[in-house]
KOLKE-538540 format. One line per 2 residues: number of its first residue (from 1); their letters; for each residue x, y, z of C-alpha. Coordinates in steps of 0.1 Angstrom, whole numbers, plus 5000, padded with zeros to 4 digits. Layout:
BEGIN
NUM = a = X/Y/Z; ... .
***
This chain:
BEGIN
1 = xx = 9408/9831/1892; 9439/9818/1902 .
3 = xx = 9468/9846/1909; 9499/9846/1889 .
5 = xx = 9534/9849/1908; 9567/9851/1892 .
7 = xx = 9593/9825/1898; 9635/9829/1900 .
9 = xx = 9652/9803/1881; 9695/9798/1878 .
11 = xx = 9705/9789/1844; 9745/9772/1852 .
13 = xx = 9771/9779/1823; 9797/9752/1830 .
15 = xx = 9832/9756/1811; 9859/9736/1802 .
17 = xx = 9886/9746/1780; 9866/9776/1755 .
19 = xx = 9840/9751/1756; 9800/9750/1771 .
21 = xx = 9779/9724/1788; 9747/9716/1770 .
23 = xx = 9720/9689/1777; 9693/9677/1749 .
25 = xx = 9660/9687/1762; 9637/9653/1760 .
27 = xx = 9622/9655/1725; 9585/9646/1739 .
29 = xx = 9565/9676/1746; 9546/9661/1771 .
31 = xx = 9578/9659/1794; 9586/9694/1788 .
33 = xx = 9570/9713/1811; 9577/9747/1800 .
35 = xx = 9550/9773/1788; 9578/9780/1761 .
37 = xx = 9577/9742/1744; 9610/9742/1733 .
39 = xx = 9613/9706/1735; 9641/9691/1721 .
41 = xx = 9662/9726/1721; 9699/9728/1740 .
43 = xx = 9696/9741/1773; 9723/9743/1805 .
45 = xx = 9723/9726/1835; 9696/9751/1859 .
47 = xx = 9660/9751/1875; 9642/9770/1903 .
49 = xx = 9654/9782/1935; 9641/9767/1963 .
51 = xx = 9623/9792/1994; 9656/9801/2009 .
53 = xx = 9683/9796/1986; 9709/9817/1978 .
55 = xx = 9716/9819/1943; 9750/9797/1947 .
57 = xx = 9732/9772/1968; 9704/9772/1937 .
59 = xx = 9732/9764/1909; 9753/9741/1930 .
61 = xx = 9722/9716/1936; 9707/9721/1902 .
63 = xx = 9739/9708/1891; 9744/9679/1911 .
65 = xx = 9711/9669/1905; 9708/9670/1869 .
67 = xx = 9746/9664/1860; 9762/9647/1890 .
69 = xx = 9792/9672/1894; 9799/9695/1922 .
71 = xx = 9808/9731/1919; 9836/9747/1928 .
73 = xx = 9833/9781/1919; 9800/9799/1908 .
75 = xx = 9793/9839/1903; 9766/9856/1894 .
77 = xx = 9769/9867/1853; 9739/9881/1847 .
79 = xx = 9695/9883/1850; 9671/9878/1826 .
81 = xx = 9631/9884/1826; 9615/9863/1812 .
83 = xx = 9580/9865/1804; 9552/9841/1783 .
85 = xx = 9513/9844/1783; 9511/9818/1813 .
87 = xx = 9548/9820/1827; 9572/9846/1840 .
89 = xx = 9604/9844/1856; 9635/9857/1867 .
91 = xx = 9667/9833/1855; 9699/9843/1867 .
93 = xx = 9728/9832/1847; 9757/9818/1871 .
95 = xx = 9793/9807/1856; 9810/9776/1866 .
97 = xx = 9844/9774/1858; 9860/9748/1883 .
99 = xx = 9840/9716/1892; 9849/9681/1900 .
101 = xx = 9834/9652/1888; 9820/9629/1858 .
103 = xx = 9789/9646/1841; 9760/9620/1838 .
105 = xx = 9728/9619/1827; 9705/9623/1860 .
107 = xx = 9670/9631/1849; 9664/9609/1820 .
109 = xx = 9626/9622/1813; 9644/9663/1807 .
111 = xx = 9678/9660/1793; 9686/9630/1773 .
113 = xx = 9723/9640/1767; 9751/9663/1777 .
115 = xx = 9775/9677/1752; 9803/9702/1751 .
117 = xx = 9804/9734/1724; 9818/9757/1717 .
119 = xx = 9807/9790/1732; 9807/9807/1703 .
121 = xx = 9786/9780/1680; 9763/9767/1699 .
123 = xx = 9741/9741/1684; 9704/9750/1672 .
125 = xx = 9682/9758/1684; 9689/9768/1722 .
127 = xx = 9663/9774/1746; 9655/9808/1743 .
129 = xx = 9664/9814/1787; 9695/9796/1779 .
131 = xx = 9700/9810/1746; 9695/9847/1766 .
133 = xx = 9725/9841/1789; 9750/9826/1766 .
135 = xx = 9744/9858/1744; 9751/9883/1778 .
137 = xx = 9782/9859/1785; 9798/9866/1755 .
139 = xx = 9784/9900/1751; 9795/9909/1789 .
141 = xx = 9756/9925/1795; 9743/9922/1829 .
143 = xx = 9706/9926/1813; 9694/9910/1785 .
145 = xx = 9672/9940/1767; 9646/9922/1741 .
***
């Protein structure tokens, strides 16, 4: 029996003016990789660290590689668990609020479009990681308590 490990993803708030950075999570389940098929949902720009990353270092390349921008500025907001029968993870929630760049489309077979929202309304549904630190952003939590 195989042993099971926990992982550390960064989930990457970007803002612009009040507003949030969401991506349309491909629609076809079989490109969604996640145990918690939530294809189709509105997630942020993010994905697992790499052996050696700091978190920073995590955020800024997930970003560039799924959006095209660079980051200027990132800090730590908060950490989730996150737990499913087959998966389970630690996402930490990073802010971006200065960036340079045009946000594109990188990874056509996960996000099929980037949009802006406010943070308040976000569009439905989110993925639930995501959904998890937009609601300690606007909370101010560190921890997101189920």
């Amino acid at each position: 029996m195989e042993e099971k490990s926990v992982n550390v993803d960064v989930g990457v708030v970007i803002m612009k003016d009040g507003k949030i950075l969401l991506g349309k999570r491909n629609d076809d389940s079989m490109k969604d990789k996640s145990s918690f098929g939530e294809a189709g949902t509105w997630t942020m720009p993010g994905g697992k660290m790499r052996f050696g990353e700091e978190f920073e270092q995590a955020a800024a390349r997930e970003l560039l590689e799924e959006t095209g921008i660079i980051a200027k500025r990132l800090k730590v907001i908060c950490v989730n668990n996150e737990k499913t029968d087959d998966e389970h993870f630690v996402s930490v929630g990073m802010l971006c609020d200065m960036w340079e760049g045009e946000i594109q489309v990188k990874e056509h077979d996960k996000i099929t479009e980037w949009q802006w929202f406010d943070l308040e309304s976000p569009p439905f549904p989110v993925y639930v990681p995501s959904a998890k630190i937009l609601f300690n952003l606007r909370k101010g939590n560190f921890y997101y308590i189920n």
